[in-house]
C-alpha positions as CSV (number, residue, x, y, z in Angstrom):
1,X,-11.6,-1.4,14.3
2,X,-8.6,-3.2,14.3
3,X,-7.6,-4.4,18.2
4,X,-3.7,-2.8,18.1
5,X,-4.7,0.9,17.6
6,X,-4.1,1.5,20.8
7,X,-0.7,0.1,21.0
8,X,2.3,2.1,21.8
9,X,3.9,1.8,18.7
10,X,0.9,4.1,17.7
11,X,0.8,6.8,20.1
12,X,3.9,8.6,19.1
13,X,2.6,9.1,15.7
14,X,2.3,12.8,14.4
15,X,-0.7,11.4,12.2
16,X,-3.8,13.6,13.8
17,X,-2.2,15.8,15.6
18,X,-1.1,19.3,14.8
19,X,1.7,19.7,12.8
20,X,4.8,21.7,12.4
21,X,6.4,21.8,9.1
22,X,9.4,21.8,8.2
23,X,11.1,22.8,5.2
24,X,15.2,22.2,6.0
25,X,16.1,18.7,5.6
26,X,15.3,16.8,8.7
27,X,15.6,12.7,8.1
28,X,14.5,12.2,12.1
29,X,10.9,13.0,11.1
30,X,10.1,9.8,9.4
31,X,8.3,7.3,11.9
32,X,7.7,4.1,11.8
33,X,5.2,1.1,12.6
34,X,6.1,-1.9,12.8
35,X,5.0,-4.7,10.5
36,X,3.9,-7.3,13.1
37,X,1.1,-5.3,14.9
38,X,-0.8,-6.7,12.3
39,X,1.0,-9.9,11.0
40,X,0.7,-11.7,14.6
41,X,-3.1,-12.0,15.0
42,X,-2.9,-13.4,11.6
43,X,-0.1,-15.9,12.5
44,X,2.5,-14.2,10.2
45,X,5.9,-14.3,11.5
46,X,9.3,-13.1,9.8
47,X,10.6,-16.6,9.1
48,X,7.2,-18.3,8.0
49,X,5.9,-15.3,5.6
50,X,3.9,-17.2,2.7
51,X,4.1,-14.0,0.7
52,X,6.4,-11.7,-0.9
53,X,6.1,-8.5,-2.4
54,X,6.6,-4.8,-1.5
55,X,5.0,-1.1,-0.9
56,X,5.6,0.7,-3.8
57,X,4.7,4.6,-3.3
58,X,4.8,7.1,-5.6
59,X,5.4,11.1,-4.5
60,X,3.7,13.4,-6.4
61,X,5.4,16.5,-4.1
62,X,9.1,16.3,-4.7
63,X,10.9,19.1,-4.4
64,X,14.5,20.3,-3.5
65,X,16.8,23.0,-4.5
66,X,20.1,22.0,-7.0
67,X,23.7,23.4,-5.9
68,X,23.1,26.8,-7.4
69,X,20.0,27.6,-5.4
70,X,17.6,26.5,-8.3
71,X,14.4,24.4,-7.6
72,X,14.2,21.0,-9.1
73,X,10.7,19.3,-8.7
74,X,10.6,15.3,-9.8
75,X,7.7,12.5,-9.5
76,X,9.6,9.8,-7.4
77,X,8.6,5.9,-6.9
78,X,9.8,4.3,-3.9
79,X,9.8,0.2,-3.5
80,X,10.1,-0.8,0.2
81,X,10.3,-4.5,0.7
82,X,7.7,-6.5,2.3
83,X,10.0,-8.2,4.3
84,X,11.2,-5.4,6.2
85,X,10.4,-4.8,10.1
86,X,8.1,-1.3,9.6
87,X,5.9,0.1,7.5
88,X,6.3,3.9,7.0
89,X,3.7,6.0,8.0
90,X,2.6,8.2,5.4
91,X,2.3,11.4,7.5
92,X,5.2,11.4,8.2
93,X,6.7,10.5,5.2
94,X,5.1,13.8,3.5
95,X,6.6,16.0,6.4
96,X,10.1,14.3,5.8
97,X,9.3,15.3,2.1
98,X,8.3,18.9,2.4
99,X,12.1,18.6,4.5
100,X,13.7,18.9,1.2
101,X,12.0,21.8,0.2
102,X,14.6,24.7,0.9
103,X,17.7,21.9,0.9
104,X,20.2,21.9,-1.2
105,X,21.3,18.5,-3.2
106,X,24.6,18.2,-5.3
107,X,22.3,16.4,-8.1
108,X,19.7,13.7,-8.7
109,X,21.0,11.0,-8.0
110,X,22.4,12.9,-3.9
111,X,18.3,12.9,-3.9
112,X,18.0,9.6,-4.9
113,X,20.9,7.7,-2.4
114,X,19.6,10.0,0.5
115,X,15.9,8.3,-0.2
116,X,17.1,5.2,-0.2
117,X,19.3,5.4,3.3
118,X,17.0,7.4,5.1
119,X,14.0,5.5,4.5
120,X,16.2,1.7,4.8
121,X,17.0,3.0,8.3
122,X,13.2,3.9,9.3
123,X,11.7,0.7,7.4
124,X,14.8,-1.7,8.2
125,X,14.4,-3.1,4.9
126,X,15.4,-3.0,1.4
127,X,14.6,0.1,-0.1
128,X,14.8,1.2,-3.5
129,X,14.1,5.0,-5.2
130,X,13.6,6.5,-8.4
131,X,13.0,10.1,-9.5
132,X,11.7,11.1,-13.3
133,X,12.1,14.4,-14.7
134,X,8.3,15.8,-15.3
135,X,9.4,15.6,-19.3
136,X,9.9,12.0,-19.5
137,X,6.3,10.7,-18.2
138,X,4.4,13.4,-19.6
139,X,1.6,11.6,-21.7
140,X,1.7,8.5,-20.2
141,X,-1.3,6.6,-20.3
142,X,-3.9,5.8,-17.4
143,X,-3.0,2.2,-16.6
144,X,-5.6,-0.6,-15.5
145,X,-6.3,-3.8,-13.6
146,X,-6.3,-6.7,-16.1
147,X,-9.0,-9.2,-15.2
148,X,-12.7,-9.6,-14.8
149,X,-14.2,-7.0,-12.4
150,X,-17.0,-8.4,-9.8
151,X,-18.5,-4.7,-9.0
152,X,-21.0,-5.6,-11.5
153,X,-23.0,-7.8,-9.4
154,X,-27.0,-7.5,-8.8
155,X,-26.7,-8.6,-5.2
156,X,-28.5,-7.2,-1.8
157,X,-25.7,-6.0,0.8
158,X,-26.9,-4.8,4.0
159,X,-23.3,-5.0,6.3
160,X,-20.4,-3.2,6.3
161,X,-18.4,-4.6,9.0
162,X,-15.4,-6.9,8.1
163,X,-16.1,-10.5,7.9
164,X,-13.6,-12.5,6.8
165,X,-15.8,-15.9,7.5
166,X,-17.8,-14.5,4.0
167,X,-15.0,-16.3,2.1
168,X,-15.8,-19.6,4.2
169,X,-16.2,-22.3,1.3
170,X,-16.2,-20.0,-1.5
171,X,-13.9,-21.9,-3.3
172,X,-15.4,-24.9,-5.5
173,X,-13.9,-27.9,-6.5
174,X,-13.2,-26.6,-10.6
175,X,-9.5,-25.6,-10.5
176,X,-9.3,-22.3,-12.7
177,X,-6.4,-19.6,-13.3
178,X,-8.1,-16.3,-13.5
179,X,-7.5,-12.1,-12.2
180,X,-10.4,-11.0,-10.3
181,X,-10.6,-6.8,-10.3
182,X,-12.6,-4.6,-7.9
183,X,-13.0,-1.2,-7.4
184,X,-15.3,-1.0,-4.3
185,X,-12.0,-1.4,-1.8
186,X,-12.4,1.2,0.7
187,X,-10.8,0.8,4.8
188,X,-10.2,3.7,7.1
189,X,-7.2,5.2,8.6
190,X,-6.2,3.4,11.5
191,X,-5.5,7.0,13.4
192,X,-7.7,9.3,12.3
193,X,-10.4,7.3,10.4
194,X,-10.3,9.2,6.8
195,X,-11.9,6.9,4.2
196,X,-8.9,5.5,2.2
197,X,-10.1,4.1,-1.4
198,X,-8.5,1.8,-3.5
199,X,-9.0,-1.0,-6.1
200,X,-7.6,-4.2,-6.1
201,X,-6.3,-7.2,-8.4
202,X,-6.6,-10.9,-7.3
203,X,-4.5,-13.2,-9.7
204,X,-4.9,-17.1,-8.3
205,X,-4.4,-20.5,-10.1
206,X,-6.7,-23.0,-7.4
207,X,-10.6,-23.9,-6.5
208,X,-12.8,-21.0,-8.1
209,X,-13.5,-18.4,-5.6
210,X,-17.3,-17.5,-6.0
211,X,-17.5,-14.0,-7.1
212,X,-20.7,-12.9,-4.9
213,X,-18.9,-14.0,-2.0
214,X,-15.7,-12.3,-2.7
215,X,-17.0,-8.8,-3.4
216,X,-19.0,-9.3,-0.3
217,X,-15.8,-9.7,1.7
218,X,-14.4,-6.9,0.3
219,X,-17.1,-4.7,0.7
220,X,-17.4,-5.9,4.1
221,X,-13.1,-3.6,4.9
222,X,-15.7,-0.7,4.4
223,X,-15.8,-0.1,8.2
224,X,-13.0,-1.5,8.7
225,X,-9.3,0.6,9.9
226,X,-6.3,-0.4,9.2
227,X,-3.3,0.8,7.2
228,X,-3.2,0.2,3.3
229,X,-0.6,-2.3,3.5
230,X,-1.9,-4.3,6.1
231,X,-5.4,-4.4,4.6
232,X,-3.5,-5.9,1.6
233,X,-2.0,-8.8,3.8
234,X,-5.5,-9.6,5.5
235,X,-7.1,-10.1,1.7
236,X,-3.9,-12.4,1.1
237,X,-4.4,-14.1,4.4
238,X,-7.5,-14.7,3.8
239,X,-8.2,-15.5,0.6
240,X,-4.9,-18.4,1.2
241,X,-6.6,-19.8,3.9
242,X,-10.2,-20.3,3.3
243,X,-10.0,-20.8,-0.7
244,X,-6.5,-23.2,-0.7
245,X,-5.0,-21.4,-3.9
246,X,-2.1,-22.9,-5.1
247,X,-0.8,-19.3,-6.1
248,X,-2.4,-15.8,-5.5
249,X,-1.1,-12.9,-5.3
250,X,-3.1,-9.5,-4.4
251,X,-1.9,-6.1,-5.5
252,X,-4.4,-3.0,-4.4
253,X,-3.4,0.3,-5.7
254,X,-4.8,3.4,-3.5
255,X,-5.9,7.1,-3.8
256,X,-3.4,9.8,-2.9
257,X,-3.3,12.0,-0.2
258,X,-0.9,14.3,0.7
259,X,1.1,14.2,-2.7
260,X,1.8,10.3,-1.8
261,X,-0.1,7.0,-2.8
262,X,0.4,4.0,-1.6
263,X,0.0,0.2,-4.1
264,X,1.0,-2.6,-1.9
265,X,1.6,-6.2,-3.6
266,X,2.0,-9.6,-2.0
267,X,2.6,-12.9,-3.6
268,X,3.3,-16.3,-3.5
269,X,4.0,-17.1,-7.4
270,X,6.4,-15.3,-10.5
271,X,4.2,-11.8,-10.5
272,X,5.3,-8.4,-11.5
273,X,3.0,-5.6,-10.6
274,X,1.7,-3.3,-13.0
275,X,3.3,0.5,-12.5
276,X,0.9,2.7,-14.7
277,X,-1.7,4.8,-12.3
278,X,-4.7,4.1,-12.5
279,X,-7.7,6.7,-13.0
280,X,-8.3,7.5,-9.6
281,X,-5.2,8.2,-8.9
């Protein structure tokens, strides 16, 4: 477990503990955490951040009433830069959410602005929004992770705590460009401990990263809590500093829960993440 989840940015959290909802627009119930809980143990610092990148999330449970009283429903995607101060946590995100439920919105784009400033203020970032009508993605196709997947592997694993020291010297000298795909990501909730399950795309130009050893690193976030975006950083963080890539960028793309998921991106290098869902999702 992860040595801040005791910290008092944490306590106030509504994440595991009984819950009120609310269904009349109420902007104050977003919380947030803030991005350097985790970025400080691993020497990440606002002006020395070796990444970019963002959390991209998409809502599932939009809902909100039009100026004549008529509900609209929507799939929304919101972008929230990496370089902001806080993460949002995703609790509270779906209870600021089920907010707009019996609200009323001049039109789309009233939803769309008030997305954007409410959750800029909470994150203190850049903070971009947009809703589809159900019509207009309809049929779209299940996406995928270019790249080789590792899961394959016939290997012996017999731990489950996180070890990042499993990606000590796991790069060789051959200098390769390849995407590296695993589905066998799976952290905890850094409040309440619910399994959260994702898969995840490494893209690198550098020193080959064995393949045994890197799905035994992964595996080895099994036990491990932390938040989906900061799990993301620690594979970045890693993989930078033991394997010396000259560009990587990671990009994990999680289950939902609670009408939300959550695919967080970092990079170093020209990369633009895929937006199609994948099948678990």
């Amino acid at each position: 477990m992860s040595n801040y989840n005791n910290h008092q940015a944490l306590q106030g959290l509504t994440l595991g503990q009984p819950t009120e909802y609310h269904d009349s627009y109420q902007p104050a119930l977003l919380q947030a955490v803030p991005r350097s809980l985790n970025r400080e143990p691993l020497g990440l610092y606002p002006d020395n951040l070796p990444f970019c990148g963002a959390d991209i999330w998409t809502l599932y449970e939009l809902s909100w009433l039009n100026s004549k009283g008529l509900p609209q429903v929507a799939v929304g995607e919101v972008s929230l830069s990496a370089d902001s101060v806080n993460l949002i946590e995703s609790k509270s995100f779906k209870l600021y959410l089920n907010s707009f439920n019996q609200t009323s919105f001049s039109d789309w784009d009233d939803v769309r602005h008030t997305l954007e400033r409410d959750l800029s203020a909470c994150a203190e970032g850049e903070v971009s929004a947009n809703l589809f009508r159900l019509q207009d993605i309809e049929g779209q196709p299940i996406g995928h992770f270019d790249g080789h997947c590792i899961d394959e592997q016939d290997i012996v694993i017999d731990s489950y705590e996180f070890n990042a020291d499993y990606l000590r010297d796991a790069a060789d000298g051959d200098v390769v460009e390849e995407q590296l795909v695993s589905h066998l990501l799976k952290s905890n909730c850094l409040i309440t401990n619910q399994p959260d399950w994702g898969s995840v795309q490494i893209s690198y130009r550098g020193p080959r990263i064995q393949r045994e050893a890197l799905l035994r690193y992964l595996v080895s976030f099994r036990h491990h809590n932390e938040f989906h975006e900061q799990c993301v950083e620690r594979i970045f963080s890693d993989i930078l500093r033991f394997c010396q890539p000259e560009t990587l960028s990671v990009y994990a793309r999680y289950t939902r829960r609670g009408g939300l998921d959550i695919n967080p991106w970092r990079t170093n290098a020209d990369f633009a993440p895929g937006r199609a869902r994948l099948v678990r999702q």
